[in-house]
C-alpha positions in Angstrom: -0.5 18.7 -36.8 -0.4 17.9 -40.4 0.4 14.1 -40.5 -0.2 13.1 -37.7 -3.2 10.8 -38.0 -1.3 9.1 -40.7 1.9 8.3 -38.8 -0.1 7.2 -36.1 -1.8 4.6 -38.2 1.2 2.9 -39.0 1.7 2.1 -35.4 0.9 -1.7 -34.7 -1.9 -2.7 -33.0 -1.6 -5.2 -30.3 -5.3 -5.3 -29.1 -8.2 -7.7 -29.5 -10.0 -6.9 -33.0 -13.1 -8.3 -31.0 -13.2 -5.6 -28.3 -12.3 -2.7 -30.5 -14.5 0.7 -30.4 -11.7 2.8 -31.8 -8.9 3.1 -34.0 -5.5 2.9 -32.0 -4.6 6.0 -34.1 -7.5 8.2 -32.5 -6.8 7.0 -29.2 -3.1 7.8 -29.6 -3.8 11.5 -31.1 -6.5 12.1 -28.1 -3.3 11.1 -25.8 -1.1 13.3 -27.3 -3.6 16.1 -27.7 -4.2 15.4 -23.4 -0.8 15.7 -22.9 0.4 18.9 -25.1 -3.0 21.4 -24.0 -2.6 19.8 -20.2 -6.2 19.0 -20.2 -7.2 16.6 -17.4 -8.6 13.2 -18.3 -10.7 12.8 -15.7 -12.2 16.1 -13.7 -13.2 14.4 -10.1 -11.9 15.1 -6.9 -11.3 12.5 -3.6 -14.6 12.9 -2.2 -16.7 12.1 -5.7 -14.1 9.1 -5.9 -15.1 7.9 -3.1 -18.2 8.2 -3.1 -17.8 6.0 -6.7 -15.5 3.8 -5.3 -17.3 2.7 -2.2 -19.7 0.1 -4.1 -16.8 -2.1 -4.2 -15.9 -2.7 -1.1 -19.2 -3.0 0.0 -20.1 -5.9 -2.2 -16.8 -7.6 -0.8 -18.0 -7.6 2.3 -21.7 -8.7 1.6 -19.6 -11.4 -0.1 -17.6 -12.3 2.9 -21.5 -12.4 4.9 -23.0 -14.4 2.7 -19.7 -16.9 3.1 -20.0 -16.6 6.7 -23.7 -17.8 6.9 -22.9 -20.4 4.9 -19.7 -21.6 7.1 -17.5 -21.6 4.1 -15.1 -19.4 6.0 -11.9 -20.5 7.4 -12.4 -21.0 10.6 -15.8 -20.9 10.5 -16.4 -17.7 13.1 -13.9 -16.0 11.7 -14.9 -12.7 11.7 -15.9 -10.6 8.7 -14.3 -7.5 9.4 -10.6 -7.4 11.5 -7.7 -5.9 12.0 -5.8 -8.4 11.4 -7.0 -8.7 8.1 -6.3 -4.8 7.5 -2.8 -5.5 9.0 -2.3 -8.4 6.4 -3.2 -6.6 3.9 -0.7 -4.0 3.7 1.9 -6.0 5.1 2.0 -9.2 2.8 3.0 -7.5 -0.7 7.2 -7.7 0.1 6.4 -11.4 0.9 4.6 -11.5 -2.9 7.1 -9.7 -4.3 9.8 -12.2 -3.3 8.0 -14.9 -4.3 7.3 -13.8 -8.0 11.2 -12.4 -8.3 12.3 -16.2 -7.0 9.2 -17.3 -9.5 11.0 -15.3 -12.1 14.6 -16.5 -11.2 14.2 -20.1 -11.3 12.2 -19.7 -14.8 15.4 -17.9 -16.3 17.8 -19.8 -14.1 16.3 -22.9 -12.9 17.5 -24.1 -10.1 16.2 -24.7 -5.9 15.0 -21.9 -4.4 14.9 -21.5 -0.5 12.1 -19.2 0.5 10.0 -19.2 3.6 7.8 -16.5 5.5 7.1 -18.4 8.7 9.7 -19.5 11.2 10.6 -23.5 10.8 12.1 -23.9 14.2 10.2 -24.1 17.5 13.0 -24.6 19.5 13.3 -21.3 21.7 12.6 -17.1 20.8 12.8 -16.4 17.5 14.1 -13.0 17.0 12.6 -10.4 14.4 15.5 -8.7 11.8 15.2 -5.0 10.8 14.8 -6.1 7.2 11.4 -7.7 8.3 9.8 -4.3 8.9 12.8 -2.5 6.5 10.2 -2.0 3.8 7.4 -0.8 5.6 9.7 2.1 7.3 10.6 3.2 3.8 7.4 3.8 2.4 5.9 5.5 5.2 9.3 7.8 5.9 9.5 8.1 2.1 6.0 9.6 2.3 6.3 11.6 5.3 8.9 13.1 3.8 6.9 14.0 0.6 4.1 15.3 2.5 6.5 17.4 4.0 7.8 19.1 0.9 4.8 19.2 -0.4 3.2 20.9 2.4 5.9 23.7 2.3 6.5 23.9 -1.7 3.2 23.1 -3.1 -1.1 23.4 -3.4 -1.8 19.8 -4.0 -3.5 19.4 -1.1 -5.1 16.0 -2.5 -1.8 13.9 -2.8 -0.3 15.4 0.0 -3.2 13.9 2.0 -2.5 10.8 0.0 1.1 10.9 0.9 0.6 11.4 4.7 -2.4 8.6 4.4 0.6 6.1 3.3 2.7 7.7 5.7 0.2 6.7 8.6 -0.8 3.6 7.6 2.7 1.5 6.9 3.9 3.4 10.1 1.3 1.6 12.1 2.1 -1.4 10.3 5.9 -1.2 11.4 4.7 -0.3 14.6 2.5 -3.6 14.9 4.6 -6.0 13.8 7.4 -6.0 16.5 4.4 -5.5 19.4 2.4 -8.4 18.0 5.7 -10.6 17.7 7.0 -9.8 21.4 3.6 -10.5 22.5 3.8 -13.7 21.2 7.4 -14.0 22.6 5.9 -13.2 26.3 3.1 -15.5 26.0 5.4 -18.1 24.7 8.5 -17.3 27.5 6.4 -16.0 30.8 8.5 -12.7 30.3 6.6 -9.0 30.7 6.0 -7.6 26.8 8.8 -4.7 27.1 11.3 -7.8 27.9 9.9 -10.0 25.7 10.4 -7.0 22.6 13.5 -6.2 24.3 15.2 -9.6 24.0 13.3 -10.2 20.4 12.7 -7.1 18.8 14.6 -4.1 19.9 16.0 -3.3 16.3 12.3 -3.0 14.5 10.6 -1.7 17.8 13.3 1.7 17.6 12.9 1.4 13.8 9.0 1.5 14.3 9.0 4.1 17.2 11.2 6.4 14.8 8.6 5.7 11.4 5.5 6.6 13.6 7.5 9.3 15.1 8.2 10.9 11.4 4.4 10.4 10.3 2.8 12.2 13.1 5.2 15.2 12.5 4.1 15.4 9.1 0.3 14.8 9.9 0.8 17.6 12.7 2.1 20.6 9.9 -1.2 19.5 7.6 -4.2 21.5 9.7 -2.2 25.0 9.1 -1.3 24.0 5.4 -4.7 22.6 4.3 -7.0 25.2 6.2 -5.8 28.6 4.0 -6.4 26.5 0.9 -10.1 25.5 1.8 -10.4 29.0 2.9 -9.4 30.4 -0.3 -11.6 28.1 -2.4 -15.0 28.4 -0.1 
């Protein structure tokens, strides 16, 4: 495109001169080039990721060892790899999120902001709300339902995977939290765990129940979507 180049140069710069391998112009004109002859940036599929990717986690964890040995860890015999910590791990970014908005509020707006994650109170049951586990249900039924259309409308095998992946995990996650918080009610009250949820956490237990329900249905429909496409590339 006759031009081009030039109009490109006149686009500011905003990066580092000291890190600099390329003119911003080039870069821009490789993007646009990408973009217009639908030429794929990077030509790797989920198994070579992986198999890139896993180095990271591994140091992480040799990390979290060498901690360990050392008694650095909090408690000390904590151990290095859990459950719970998978389970924190998805289920903490809503409480982040909050936190940087009311971050982001008080800066424009200062003013007292009320925000707390644990309960305050110890005086009887607390019961869970809906809009504890609310965000968790929508992401995995949002991506059961993806996986479902793509299943049925599509050959990306790869994010469909992905989708019903995301699908699974956050509907365990909704499925954990109201088990793991009537447990805690039963051990706290004497009362069996299905009266314990009952009386604390009927509300996100259904709403759980219903999420899982919706993943496996979409996880069940992948074998006889994925297998003809293998096939047809072997």
């Amino acid at each position: 495109m006759p031009g081009l180049l030039e109009r490109l140069a006149e686009v500011p710069d905003p990066r580092d001169p000291r890190g600099v391998r390329h003119a911003l112009s080039v870069v821009l004109a490789l993007t646009a080039c990408a973009v217009l002859t639908g030429v794929r940036w990077v030509a790797v599929n989920y198994v070579s990721f992986i198999a890139h990717w896993w180095p990271i986690p591994v140091w992480l964890i040799l990390m979290i060892v060498l901690l360990r040995r050392r008694g650095m860890l909090r408690p000390r015999s904590a151990p290095v790899v859990s459950w719970e910590s998978w389970l924190y791990t998805f289920a903490r970014w809503p409480y982040i999120a909050c936190g940087v908005g009311a971050a982001i509020l008080s800066w424009i707006r200062p003013r007292p902001v009320t925000f707390k994650i644990t309960p305050k109170r110890e005086d009887g049951v607390q019961s869970l709300p809906v809009r504890a586990v609310a965000p968790y249900a929508a992401i995995s039924l949002v991506s059961a339902a993806t996986a479902l259309m793509g299943e049925r409308f599509t050959t990306n095998a790869g994010y469909v995977f992905l989708c019903l992946l995301a699908a699974a995990m956050y509907g365990l996650v909704v499925t954990a939290i109201p088990i793991l918080h009537g447990s805690e009610a039963s051990a706290k009250t004497g009362l069996p765990l299905l009266a314990a949820l009952r009386l604390t956490a009927r509300g996100p237990a259904m709403l759980g129940a219903a999420t899982l329900a919706a993943a496996i249905a979409a996880i069940a429909g992948f074998p006889a979507y994925v297998i003809p496409l293998l096939g047809g590339r072997l």
